[in-house]
N, C-alpha and C positions, 0 to 999 in steps of 0.2 A: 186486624179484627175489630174496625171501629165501631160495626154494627154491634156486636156483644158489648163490647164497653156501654156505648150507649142506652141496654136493654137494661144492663146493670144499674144504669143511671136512673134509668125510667122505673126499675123495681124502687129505688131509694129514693123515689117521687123526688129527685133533680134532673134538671132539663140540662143536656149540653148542645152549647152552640158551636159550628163550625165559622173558625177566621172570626174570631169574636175579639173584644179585652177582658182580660181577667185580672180580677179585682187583688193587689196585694199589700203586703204591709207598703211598700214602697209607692204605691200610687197604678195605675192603670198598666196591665201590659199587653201585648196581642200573643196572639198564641194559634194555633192551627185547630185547637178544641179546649173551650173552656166547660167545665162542669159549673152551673151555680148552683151559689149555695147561700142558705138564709141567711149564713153571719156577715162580715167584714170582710172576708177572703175568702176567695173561687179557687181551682183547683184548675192549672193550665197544661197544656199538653203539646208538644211540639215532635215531630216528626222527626227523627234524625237523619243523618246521613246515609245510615247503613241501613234506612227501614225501620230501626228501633223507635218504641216510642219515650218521650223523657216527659215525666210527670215533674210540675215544680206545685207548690202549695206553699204557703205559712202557717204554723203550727201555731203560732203567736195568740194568745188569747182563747186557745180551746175549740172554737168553733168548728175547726175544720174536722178533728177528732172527733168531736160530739156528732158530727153531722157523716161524716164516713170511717168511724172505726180511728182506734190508736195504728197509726203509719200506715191509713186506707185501707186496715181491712176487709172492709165491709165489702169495698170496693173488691178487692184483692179473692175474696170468698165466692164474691156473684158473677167476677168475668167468666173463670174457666167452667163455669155452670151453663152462661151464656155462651159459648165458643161451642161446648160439646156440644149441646143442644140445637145451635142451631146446622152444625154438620152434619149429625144424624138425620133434622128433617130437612135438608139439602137431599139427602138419600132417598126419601119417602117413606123415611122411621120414624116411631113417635118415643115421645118422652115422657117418663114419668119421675116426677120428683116427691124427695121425703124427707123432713129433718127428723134428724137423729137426737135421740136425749142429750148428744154432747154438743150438739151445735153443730155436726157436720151436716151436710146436706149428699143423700144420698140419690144417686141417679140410677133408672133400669131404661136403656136405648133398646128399644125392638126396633128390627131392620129386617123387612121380607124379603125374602131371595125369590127370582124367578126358575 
């Protein structure tokens, strides 16, 4: 579900590149999707074996926190919003979204039956 990820990125005005390098405490690395980000260190993402995907990031100095939530929440918050939404309107359903006083983000999927 790279597309969602990516929407997620694009709501927290970062851009990810595919087959990019991402920036780390260690110096440059390539990665199969890098998210940037304003600080010193990018957020890299590699494809695993089984299909999984494996996020690496440095934590080191804050930035990456500041900029996606404490352990990528923010991240972790807006994929499965972006995942459901865009299967519903795969369907030719619409979406409407709400945040909630607690910070959740509340979804209502209409889907018309023939």
């Amino acid at each position: 579900q790279i597309g969602a990820l990516k929407a997620a990125c694009e709501e927290l005005g970062k851009e990810m590149l595919t087959n990019a390098k991402g920036r780390t405490y260690i110096g440059a690395k390539k990665a199969d999707w890098v998210i940037k980000l304003d600080g010193p260190y990018d957020v890299l993402i590699n494809r695993g074996k089984n299909g999984t995907l494996n996020v690496s990031t440095d934590f080191y100095r804050g930035n990456v926190e500041q900029e996606c939530g404490k352990g990528l929440e923010k991240l972790k918050h807006l994929y499965p919003i972006h995942v459901a939404s865009q299967k519903v309107r795969a369907l030719g359903g619409m979406v409407q979204r709400r945040k909630l006083a607690t910070g959740q983000t509340e979804l209502t999927c209409t889907v018309s039956s023939l």
